[in-house]
C-alpha positions as CSV (number, residue, x, y, z in Angstrom):
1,X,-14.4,51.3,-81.6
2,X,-15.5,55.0,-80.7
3,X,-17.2,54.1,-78.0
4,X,-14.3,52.7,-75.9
5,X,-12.3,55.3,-77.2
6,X,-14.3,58.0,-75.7
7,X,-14.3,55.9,-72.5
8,X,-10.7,55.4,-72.5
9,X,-10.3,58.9,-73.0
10,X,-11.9,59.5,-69.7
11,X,-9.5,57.4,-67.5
12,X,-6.9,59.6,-66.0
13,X,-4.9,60.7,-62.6
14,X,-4.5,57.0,-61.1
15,X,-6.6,55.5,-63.6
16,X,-4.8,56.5,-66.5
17,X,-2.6,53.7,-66.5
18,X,-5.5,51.5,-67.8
19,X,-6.2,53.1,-71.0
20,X,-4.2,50.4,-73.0
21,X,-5.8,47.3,-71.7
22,X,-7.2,45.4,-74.4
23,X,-10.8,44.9,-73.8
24,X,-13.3,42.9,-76.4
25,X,-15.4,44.3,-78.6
26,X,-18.6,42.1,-77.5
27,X,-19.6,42.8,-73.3
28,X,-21.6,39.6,-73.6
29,X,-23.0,36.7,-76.4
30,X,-26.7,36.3,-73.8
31,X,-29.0,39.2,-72.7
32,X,-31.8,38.8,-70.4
33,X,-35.4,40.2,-71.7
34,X,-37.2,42.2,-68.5
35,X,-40.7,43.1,-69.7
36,X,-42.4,44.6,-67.5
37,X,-46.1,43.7,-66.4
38,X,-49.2,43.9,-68.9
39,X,-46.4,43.3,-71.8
40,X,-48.5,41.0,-74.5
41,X,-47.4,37.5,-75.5
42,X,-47.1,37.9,-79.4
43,X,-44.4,41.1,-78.6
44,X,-42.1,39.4,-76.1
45,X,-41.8,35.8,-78.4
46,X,-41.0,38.9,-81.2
47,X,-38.5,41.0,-79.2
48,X,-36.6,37.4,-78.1
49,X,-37.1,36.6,-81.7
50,X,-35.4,39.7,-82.8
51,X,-32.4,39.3,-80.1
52,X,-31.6,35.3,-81.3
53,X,-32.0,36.4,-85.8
54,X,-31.0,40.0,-86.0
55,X,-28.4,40.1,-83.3
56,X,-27.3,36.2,-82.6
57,X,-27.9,36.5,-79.4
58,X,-28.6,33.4,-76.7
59,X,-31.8,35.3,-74.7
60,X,-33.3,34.6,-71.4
61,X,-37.0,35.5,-70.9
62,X,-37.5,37.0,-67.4
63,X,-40.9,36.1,-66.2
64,X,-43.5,37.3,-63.5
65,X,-44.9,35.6,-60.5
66,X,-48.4,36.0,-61.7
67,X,-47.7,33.5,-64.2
68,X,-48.6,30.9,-61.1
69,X,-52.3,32.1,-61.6
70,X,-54.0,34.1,-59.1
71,X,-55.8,31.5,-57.1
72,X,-52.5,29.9,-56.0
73,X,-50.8,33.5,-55.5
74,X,-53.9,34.1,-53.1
75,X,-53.3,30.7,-51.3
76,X,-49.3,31.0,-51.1
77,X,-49.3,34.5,-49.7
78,X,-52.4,34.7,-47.9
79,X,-53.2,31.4,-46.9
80,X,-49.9,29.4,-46.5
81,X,-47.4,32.9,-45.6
82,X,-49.6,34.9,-43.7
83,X,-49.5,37.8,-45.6
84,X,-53.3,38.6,-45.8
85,X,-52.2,42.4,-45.8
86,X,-50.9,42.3,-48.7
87,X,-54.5,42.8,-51.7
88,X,-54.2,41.2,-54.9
89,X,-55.5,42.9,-57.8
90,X,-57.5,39.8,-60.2
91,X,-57.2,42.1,-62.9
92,X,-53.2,42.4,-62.9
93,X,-53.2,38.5,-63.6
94,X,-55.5,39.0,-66.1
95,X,-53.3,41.8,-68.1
96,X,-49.8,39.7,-67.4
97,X,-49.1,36.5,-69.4
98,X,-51.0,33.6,-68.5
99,X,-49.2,30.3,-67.6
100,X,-50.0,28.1,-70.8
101,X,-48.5,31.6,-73.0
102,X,-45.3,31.2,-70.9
103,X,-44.7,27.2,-72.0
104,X,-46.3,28.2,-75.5
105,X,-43.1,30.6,-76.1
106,X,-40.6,29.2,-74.6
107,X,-41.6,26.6,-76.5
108,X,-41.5,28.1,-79.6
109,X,-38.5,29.9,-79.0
110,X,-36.6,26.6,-78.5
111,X,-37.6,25.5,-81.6
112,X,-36.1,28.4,-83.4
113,X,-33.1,28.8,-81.3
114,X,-32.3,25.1,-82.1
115,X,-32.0,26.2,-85.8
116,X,-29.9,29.1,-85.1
117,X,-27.7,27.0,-83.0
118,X,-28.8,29.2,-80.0
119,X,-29.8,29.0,-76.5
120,X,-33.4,30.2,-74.4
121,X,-34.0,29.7,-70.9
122,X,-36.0,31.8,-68.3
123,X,-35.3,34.1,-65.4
124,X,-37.4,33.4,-62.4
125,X,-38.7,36.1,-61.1
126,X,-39.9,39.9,-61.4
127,X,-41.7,41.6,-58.7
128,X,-45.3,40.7,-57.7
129,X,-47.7,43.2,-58.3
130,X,-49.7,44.4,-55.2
131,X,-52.0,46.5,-54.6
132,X,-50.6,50.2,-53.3
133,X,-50.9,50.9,-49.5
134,X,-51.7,54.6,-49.3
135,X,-49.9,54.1,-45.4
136,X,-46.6,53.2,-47.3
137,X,-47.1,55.0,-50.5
138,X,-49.1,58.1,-49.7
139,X,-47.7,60.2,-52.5
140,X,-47.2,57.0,-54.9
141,X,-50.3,57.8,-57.9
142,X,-49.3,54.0,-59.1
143,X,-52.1,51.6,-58.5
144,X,-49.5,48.9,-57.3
145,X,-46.3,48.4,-55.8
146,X,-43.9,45.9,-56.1
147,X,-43.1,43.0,-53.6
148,X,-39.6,41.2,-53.0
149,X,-38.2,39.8,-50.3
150,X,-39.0,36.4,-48.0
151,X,-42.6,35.7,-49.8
152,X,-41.8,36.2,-53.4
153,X,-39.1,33.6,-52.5
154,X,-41.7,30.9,-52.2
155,X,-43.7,32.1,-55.5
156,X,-41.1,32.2,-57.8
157,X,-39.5,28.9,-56.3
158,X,-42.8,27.2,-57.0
159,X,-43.1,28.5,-60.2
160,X,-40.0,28.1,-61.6
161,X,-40.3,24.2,-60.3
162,X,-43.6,24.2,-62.3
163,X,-42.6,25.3,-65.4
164,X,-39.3,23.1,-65.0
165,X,-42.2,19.9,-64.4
166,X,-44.5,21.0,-67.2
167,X,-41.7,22.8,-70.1
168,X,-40.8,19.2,-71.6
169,X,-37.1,20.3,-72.2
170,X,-34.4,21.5,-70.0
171,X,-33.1,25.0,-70.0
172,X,-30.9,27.4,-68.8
173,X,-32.0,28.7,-65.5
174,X,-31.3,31.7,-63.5
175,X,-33.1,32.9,-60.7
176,X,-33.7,35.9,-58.4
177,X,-36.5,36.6,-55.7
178,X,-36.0,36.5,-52.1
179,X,-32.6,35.2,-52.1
180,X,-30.7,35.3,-48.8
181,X,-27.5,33.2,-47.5
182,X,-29.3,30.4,-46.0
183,X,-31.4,29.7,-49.2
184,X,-28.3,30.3,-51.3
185,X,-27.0,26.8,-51.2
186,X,-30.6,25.2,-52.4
187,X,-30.9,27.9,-55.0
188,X,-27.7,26.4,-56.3
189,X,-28.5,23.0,-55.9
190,X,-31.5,23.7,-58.3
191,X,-29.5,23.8,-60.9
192,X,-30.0,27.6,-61.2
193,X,-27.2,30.0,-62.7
194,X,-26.5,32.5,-62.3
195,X,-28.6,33.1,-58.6
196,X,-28.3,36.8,-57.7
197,X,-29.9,38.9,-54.9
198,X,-31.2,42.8,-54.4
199,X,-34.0,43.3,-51.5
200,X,-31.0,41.1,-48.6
201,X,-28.5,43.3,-49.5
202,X,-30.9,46.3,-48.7
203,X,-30.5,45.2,-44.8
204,X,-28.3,46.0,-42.5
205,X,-24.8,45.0,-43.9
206,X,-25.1,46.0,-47.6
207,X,-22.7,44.3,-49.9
208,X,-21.1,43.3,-46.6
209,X,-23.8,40.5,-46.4
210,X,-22.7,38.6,-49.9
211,X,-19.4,37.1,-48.2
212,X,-21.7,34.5,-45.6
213,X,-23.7,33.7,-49.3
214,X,-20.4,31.5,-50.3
215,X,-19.4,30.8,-47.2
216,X,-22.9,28.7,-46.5
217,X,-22.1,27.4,-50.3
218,X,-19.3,26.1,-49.5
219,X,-19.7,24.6,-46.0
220,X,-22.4,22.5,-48.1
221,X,-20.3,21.9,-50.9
222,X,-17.7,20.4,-48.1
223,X,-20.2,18.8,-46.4
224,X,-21.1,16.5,-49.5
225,X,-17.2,16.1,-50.6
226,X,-17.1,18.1,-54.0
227,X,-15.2,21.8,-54.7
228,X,-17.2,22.4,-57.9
229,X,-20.5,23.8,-58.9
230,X,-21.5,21.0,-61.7
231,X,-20.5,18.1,-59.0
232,X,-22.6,19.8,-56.1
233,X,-25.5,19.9,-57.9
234,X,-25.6,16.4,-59.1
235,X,-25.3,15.5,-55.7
236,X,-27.0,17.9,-53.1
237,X,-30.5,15.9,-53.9
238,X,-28.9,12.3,-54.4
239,X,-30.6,12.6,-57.5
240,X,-27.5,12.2,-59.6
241,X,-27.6,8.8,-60.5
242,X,-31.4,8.9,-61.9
243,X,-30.3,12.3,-63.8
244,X,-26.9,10.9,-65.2
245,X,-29.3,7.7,-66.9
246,X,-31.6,10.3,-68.1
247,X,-29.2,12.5,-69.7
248,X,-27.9,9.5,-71.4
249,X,-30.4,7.9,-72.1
250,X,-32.5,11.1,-74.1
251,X,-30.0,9.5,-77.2
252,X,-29.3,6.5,-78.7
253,X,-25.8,6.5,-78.3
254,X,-26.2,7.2,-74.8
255,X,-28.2,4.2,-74.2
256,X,-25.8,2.1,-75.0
257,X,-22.8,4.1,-72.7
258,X,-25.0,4.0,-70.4
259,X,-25.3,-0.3,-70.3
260,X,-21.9,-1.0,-70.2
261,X,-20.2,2.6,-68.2
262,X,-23.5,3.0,-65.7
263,X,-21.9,0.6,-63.0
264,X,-18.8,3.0,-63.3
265,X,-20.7,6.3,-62.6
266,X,-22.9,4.8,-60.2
267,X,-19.2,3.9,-58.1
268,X,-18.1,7.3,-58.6
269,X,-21.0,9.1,-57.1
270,X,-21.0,6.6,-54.0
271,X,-17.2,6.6,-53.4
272,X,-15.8,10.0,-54.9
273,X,-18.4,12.4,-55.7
274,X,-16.5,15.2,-56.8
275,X,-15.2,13.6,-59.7
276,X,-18.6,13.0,-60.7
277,X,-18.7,15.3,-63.8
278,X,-15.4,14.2,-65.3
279,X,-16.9,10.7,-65.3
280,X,-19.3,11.7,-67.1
281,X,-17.4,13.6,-70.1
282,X,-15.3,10.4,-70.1
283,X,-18.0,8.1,-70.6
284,X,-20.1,10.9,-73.1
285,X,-16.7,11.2,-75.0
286,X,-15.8,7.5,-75.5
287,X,-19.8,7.2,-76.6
288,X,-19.1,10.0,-79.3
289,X,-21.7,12.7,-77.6
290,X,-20.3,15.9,-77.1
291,X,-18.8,15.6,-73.5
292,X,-19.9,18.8,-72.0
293,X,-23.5,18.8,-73.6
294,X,-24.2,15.2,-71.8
295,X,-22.3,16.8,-68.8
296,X,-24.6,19.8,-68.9
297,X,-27.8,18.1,-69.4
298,X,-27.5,16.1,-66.5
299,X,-26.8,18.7,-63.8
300,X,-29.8,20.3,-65.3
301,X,-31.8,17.8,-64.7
302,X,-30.3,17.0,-61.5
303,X,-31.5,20.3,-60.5
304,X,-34.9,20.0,-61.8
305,X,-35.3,17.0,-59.7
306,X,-33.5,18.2,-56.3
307,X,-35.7,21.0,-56.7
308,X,-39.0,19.2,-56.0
309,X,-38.1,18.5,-52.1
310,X,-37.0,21.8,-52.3
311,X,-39.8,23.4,-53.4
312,X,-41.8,21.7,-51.6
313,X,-41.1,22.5,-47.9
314,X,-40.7,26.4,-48.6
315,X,-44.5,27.2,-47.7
316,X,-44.1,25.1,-44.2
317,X,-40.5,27.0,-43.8
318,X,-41.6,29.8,-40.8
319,X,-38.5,32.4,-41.9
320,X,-40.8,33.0,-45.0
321,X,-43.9,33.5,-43.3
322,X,-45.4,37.1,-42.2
323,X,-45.2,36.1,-38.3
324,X,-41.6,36.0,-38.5
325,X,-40.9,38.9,-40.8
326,X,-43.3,41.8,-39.3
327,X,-40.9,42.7,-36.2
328,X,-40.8,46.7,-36.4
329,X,-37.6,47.7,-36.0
330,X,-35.8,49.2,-32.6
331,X,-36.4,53.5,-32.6
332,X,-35.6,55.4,-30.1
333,X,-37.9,59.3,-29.3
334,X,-35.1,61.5,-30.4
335,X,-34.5,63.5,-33.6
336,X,-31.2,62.9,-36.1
337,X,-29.1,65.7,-36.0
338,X,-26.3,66.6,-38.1
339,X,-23.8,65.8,-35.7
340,X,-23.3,63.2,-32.9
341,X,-26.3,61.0,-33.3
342,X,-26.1,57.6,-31.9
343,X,-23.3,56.6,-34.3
344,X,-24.4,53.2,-34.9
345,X,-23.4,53.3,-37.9
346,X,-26.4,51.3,-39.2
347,X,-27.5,53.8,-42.2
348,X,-23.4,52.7,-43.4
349,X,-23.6,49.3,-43.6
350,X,-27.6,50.1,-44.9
351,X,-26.4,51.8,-48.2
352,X,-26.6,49.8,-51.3
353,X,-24.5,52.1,-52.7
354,X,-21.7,52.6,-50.2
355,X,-22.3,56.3,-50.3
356,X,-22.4,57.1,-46.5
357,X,-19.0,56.7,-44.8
358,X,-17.3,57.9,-41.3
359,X,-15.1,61.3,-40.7
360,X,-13.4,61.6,-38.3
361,X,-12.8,65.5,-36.5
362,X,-11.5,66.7,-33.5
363,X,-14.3,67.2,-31.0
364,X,-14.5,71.4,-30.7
365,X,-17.0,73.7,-29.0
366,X,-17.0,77.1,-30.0
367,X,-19.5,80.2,-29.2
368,X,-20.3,81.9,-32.5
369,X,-21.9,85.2,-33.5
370,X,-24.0,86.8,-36.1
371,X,-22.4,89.1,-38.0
372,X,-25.0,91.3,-39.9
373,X,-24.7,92.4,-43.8
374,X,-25.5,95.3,-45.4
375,X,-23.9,98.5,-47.2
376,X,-21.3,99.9,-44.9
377,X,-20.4,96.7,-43.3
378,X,-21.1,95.6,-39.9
379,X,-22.1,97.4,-37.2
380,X,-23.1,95.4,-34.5
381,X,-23.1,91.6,-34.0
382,X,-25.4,89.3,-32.2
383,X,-25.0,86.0,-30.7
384,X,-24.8,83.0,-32.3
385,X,-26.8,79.6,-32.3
386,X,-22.7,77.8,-30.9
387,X,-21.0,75.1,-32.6
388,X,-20.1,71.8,-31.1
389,X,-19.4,68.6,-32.0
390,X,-18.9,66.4,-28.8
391,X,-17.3,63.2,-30.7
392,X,-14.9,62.7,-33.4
393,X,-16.8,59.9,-35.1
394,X,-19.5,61.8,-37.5
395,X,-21.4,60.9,-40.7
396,X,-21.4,61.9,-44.5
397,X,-22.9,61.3,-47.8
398,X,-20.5,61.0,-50.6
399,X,-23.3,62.8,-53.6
400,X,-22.2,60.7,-56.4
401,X,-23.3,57.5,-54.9
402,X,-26.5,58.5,-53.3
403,X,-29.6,57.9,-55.1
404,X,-32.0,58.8,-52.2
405,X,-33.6,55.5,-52.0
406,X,-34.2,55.9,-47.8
407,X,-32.7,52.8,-46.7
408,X,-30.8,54.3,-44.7
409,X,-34.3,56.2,-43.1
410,X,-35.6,52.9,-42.4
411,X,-32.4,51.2,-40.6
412,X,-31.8,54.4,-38.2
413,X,-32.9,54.4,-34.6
414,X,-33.8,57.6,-35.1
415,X,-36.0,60.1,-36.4
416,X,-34.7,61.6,-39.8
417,X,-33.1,60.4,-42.8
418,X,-28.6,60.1,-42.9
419,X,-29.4,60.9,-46.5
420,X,-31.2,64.4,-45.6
421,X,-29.3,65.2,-42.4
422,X,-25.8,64.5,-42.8
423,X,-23.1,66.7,-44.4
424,X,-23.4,66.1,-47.8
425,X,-20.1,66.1,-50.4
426,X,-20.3,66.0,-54.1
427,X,-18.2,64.3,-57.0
428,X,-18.0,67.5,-59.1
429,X,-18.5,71.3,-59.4
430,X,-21.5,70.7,-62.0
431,X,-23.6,68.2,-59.3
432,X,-22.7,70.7,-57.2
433,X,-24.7,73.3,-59.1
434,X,-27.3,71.5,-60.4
435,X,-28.5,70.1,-56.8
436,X,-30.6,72.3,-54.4
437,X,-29.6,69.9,-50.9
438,X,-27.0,71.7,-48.7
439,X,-23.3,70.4,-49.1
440,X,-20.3,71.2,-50.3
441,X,-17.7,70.8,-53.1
442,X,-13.8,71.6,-53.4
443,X,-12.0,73.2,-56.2
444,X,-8.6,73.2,-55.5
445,X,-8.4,75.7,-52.6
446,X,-11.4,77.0,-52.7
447,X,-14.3,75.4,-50.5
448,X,-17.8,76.0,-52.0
449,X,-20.9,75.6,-49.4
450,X,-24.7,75.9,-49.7
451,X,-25.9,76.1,-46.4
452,X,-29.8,76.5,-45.1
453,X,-30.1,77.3,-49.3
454,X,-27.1,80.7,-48.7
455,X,-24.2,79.9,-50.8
456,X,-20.6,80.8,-49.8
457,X,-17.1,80.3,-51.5
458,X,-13.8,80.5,-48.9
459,X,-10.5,80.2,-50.2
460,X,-8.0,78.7,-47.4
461,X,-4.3,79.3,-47.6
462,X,-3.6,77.2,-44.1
463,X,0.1,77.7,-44.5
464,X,-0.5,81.5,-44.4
465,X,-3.0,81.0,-41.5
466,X,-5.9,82.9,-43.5
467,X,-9.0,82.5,-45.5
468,X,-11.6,84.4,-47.4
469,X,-14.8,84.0,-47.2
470,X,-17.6,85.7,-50.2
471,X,-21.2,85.3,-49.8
472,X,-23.9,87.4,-51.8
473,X,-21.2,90.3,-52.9
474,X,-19.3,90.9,-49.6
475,X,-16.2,89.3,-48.3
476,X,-15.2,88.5,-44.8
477,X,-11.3,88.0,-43.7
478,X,-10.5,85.4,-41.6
479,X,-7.7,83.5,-39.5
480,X,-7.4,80.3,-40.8
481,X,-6.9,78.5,-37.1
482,X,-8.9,80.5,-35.2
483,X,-11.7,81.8,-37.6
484,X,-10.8,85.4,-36.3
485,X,-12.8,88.0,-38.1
486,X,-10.4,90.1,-39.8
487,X,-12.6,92.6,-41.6
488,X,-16.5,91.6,-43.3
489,X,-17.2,94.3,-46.3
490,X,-18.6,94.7,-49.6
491,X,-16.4,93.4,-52.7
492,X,-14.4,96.2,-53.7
493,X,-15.4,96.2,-57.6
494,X,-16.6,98.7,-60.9
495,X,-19.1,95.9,-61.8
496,X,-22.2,95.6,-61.3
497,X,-23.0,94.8,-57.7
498,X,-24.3,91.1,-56.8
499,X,-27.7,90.6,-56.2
500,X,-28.4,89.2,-53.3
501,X,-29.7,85.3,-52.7
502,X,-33.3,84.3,-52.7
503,X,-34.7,85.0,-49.3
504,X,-32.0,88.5,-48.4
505,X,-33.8,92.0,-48.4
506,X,-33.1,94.0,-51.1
507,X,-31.5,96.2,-49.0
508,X,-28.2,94.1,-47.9
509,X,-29.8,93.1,-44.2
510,X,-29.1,89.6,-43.9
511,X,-26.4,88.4,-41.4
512,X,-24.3,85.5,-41.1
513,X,-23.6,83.2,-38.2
514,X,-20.3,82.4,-37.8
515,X,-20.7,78.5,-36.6
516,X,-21.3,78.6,-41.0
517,X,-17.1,79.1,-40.7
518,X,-17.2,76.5,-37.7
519,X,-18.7,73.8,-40.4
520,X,-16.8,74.6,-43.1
521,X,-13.9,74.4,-41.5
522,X,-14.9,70.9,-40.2
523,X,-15.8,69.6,-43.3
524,X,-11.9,71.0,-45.2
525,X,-10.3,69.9,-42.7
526,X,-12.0,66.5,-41.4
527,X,-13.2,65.6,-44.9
528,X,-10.6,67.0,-47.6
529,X,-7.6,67.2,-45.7
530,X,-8.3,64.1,-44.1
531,X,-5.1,61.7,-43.4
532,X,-7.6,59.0,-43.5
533,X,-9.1,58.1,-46.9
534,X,-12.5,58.5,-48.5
535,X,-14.9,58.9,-51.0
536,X,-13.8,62.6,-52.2
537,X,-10.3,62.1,-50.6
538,X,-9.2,58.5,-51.8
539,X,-5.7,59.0,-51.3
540,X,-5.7,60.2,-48.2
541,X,-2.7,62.7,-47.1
């Protein structure tokens, strides 16, 4: 259609070979409905309605922790976790869905999903809505803020076992609070898919983290003999066996299999486990049920039922509990700089977004001087602030990742923000010009800067050993390797004359340090002529 057309259109240079790949029309047959909090009963059972008649959709209802009620919030996260800091608001329970609304349309969405030959399950959780701490949120005009992390873990576990318990019918599942790579594995065993995470891959590590998530699945999955999802779930709890005579039993037909092929399953599960869930579609298919229904209904339930132990021992569990999760992190007394701050790299493996990443330039120190503007050219100079950079392991922010979210500002020793401080490089000439923050952007050989709010635009020709430099009408001539000043004078020109930037007298007297030159030059050659690859330089020399 248009609409990959226009995208296709848009893959060129290395990605250009890609344009032909056939792709399908439909990106997916399920979509999850997020309302957010306050959003009344009668207008989510319509919008899910909507998805599963007008658009034949399978829909999953995400739900909110304060479905649990507020006196068992209170209890969880005050009396069991520890987090009494944390105020609950009565009458943000009493604007979300209540818990009997919850079953009441999920059960009536079963009902009509079952005639459309659909599917309707629910997401456990969103956020929990707490009251805003003016100490966290000063500036934040919102009432509440939004909790995640080790505690909502325990809510929404004991929520979503509740509504498994009280429902009457199993479901699809998927889940997402407080999800971590130790509490991966039980997640899974729950029966839950898909599991996903956001608030651990905010620590230190990022994405980096997700790899240990599978590797704890799988040292479980070895541990209980089976290589697939379907066979670790029916046997993580040792609940297999009771949901295997369930599943079969919920039919007629399965009653019967389940008589004269029970002994059969009951050997597999003791003796080979993983071939657990091929036994079943054997035994489902020679009873005339659909093999993977009966297959699928049992791991369901098998996860309904492993998740009661489960559930129940998270409130006990101390690595949810405030005592072991309000350790203020290690800071040292000294401010961030742009260059040569502890280079812990921290505020790296801290971005969500992998938008901070390592340069690497020669370690230089260089006296500078000021060079003052002004009709006639300079006259007499001054000098400079310097320019050093003692190691050659420094910091950036690639601009078309960064979102500002200050994780990095809370993972960094010191005192600043990575996002603020460091050099700053953006994905195109337009961000470029739109942003206010100090950085830089190249077009072809030309380097443009905003520094300390002064914009300047050097063309380089390094084979020819010179450069040009033009700031606010004037032009300053340059040796390339050096940063020799050749000659600094107005632009020679019948138009009309440049005004000058915001902040520069009317009458040309501003000046210019030359440890400007120093950082551009850094960041053209360290950066974009880089013979090591990165975000604005992918390929490298």
């Amino acid at each position: 259609g248009p609409v990959l057309d226009d995208f296709r259109a848009q893959l060129d240079g290395d990605l250009a070979e890609f344009r032909d790949l056939e792709l399908p029309s439909a990106i997916s047959e399920c979509v999850t409905l997020s309302t957010f909090h306050g959003c009344p009963a009668d207008q989510i059972e319509a919008i899910a309605t909507y998805l599963m008649e007008e658009l034949g959709l399978q829909v999953i209802l995400k739900l909110n922790p304060t479905l649990l009620g507020f006196d068992e919030v209170r209890h969880l996260l005050h009396d069991r976790l520890g987090y009494r800091h944390l105020r609950l608001r009565k009458e943000a329970f009493e604007a979300d869905l209540e818990y009997a609304d919850g079953l009441h349309i999920l059960r009536s969405l079963q009902e009509k999903a079952g005639k459309l030959g659909k599917a309707v399950g629910a997401k456990f959780t969103n956020t929990l809505v707490v009251e805003n701490d003016p100490e966290i949120f000063p500036s934040q005009p919102d009432p509440y803020m939004y909790l995640s992390g080790p505690p909502l873990h325990v809510i929404s576990m004991t929520l979503m076992q509740r509504f498994r318990e009280d429902l009457g019918f199993e479901m699809p599942v998927s889940f997402s609070a407080g999800i971590d790579a130790k509490n991966f594995p039980a997640a899974v065993a729950c029966g839950m898919v898909p599991v996903t995470t956001c608030t651990d891959l905010l620590r230190q590590g990022g994405f980096g983290r997700l790899p240990a998530y599978l590797r704890a699945l799988g040292r479980d999955m070895e541990a209980h003999g089976v290589s697939s999802r379907e066979a670790y779930v029916l046997v993580a709890g040792g609940n297999g066996v009771a949901a295997m005579e369930e599943a079969l039993k919920s039919v007629p037909e399965g009653m019967a299999a389940w008589r004269d092929h029970g002994a059969r399953l009951l050997s597999a599960a003791r003796e080979d486990p993983d071939t657990l869930p091929a036994a079943i579609r054997e035994v489902a298919g020679v009873a005339g049920l659909d093999p993977d229904l009966v297959t699928l209904s049992a791991t369901r339930i098998a996860g309904r039922l492993n998740g009661r132990d489960i559930v129940d021992a998270l409130p006990a569990d101390e690595r949810y509990h405030w005592a072991r999760n309000s350790r203020p992190l290690r800071t040292v007394d000294s401010d961030l700089a742009l260059y040569d701050c502890l280079n812990c790299d921290l505020c790296v493996s801290a971005c969500p977004n992998d938008a901070i990443f390592v340069y690497f330039p020669d370690p230089v120190s260089h006296e500078t001087e000021i060079l003052p503007g002004g009709p006639g050219g300079p006259t007499e100079t001054a000098v400079g602030s310097g320019f050093l950079i003692e190691t050659d392991h420094q910091l950036a922010v690639y601009d078309g990742a960064c979102n500002e979210c200050s994780n990095c500002e809370v993972y960094c020793p010191e005192i600043g923000a990575p996002f603020r401080e460091k050099e700053r490089v953006f994905s195109t000439k337009a961000h470029f010009s739109a942003s206010e923050a100090d950085g830089f952007f190249r077009d072809g050989q030309r380097l443009l800067a905003r520094i300390g709010r002064q914009e300047h635009e050097m063309e380089i020709d390094a084979e020819e050993n010179v450069a040009r430099l033009s700031r606010a009408g004037r032009v300053l001539e340059l040796r390339w390797e050096s940063l020799a000043v050749l000659g600094w004078g107005p632009v020679k020109t019948e138009a009309e004359p440049v005004p000058p930037p915001e902040g520069v007298e009317k009458d040309g007297a501003f000046s210019l340090d030359t440890a400007v030159l120093w950082r551009m030059k850094t960041v053209w050659e360290s950066i974009y002529e880089s013979n090591r690859p990165n975000p604005v330089n992918p390929k490298g020399p």
